[in-house]
C-alpha positions as CSV (number, residue, x, y, z in Angstrom):
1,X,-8.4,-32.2,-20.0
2,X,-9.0,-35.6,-18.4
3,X,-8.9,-37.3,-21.1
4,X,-5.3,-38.9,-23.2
5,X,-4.9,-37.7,-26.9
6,X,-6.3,-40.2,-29.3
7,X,-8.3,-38.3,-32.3
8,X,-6.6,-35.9,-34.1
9,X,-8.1,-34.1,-37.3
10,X,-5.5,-32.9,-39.6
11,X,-5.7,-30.6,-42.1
12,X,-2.9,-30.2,-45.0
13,X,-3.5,-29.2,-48.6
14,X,-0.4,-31.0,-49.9
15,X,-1.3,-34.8,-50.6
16,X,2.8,-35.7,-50.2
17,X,2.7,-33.9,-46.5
18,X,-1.0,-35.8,-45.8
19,X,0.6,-39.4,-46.8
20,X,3.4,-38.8,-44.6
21,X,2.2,-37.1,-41.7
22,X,-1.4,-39.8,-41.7
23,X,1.4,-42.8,-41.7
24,X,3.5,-41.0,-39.1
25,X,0.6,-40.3,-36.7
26,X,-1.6,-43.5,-37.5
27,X,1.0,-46.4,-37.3
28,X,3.9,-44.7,-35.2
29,X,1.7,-42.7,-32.7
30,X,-1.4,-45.0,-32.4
31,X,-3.8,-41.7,-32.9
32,X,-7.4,-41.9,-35.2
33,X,-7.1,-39.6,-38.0
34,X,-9.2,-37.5,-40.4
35,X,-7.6,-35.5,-42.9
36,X,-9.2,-32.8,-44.5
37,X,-7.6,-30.9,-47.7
38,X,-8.9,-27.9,-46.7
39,X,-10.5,-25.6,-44.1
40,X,-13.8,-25.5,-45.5
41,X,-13.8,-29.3,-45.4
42,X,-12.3,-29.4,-41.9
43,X,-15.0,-27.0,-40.7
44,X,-17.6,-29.6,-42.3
45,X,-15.9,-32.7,-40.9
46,X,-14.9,-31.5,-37.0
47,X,-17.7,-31.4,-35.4
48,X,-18.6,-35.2,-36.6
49,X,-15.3,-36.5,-35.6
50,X,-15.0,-34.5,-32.4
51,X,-10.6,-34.6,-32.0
52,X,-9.1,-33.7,-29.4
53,X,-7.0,-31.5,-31.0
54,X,-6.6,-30.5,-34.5
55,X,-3.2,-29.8,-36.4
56,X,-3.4,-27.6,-38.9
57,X,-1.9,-26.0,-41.8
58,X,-0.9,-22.6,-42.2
59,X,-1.0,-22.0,-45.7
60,X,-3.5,-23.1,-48.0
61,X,-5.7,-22.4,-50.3
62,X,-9.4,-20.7,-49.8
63,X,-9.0,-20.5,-45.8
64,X,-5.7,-20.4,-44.6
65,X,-4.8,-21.7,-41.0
66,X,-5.0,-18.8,-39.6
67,X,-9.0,-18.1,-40.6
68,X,-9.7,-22.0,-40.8
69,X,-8.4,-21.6,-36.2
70,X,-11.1,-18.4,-36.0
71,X,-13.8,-20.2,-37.2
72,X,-13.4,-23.7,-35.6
73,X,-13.3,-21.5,-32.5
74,X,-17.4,-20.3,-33.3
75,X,-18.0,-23.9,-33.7
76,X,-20.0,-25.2,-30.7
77,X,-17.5,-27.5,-28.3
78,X,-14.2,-26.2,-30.2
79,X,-13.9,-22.9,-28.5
80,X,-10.8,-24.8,-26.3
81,X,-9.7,-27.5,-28.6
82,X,-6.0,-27.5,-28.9
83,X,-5.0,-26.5,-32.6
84,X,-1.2,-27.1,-33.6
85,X,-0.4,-25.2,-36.6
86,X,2.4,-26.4,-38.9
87,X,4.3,-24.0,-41.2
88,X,7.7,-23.6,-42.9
89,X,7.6,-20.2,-41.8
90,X,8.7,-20.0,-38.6
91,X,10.1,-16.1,-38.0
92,X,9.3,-15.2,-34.1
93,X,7.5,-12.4,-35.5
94,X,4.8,-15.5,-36.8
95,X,5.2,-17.5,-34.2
96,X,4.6,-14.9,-31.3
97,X,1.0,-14.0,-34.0
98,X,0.2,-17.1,-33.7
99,X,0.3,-17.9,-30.0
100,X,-0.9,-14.5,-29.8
101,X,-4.4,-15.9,-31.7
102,X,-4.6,-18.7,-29.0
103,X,-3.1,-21.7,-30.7
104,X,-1.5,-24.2,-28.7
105,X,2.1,-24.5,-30.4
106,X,3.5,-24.3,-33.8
107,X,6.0,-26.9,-35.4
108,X,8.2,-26.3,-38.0
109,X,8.1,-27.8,-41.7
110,X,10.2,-29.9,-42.7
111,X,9.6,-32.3,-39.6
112,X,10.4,-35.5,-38.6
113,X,7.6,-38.1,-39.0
114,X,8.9,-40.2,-36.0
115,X,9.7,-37.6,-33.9
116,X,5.9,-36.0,-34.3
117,X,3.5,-38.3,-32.6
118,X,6.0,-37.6,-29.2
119,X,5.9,-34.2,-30.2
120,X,2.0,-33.9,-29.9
121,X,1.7,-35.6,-26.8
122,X,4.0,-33.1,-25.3
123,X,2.2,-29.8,-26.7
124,X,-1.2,-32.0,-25.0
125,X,0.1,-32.5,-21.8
126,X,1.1,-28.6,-21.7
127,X,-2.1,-28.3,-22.5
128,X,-3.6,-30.0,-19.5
129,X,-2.1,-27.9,-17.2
């Protein structure tokens, strides 16, 4: 990837999480976000906001992270997007699936909003390599 991280699409049915995850991301980290409230929407809003990378939920309602990844992968110019999937369960067994599926990392719930923007920025620079 040439390019630095800047738009991020973010998808989190929880409006609490959403609040404090936009705040955390827009004012500490400097990044352009959408937020979606649900894959279905994020399917509908990615490929007119074009991020370069999307964090995603793991559970939600309708499709969950895990089906929301698969089909932003058949979407034209997301087949290598880095997704970041945030859950509160983090057994190895789940992680392990997940990087298994292709995502780029997976960070734990409960986080800590100023700690998160840094946090991306190290997962995209991993994924530049």
């Amino acid at each position: 990837m040439d390019t630095t991280l800047d738009k991020i699409l973010y998808v989190e049915d929880e409006p609490r999480i959403q609040f404090i995850t936009k705040m955390a991301l827009e004012r500490l980290g400097g990044f352009t976000i959408a937020v979606c409230s649900s894959g279905a929407e994020a399917l509908k809003t990615a490929p007119g906001f074009g991020p370069d990378m999307v964090l995603l939920d793991v559970r939600m309602p309708g499709l969950s992270g895990p089906e929301t990844f698969e089909a932003l992968r058949k979407l034209p110019g997301f087949e290598k997007t880095p997704v970041v999937f945030m859950t509160a369960n983090v057994m190895k067994e789940d992680i392990d699936r997940y990087r298994a599926m292709g995502v780029a990392d997976v960070i734990a719930k409960p986080f800590e909003p100023p700690e998160l923007p840094d946090k991306l920025r190290g997962i995209w620079a991993l994924c530049d390599e």
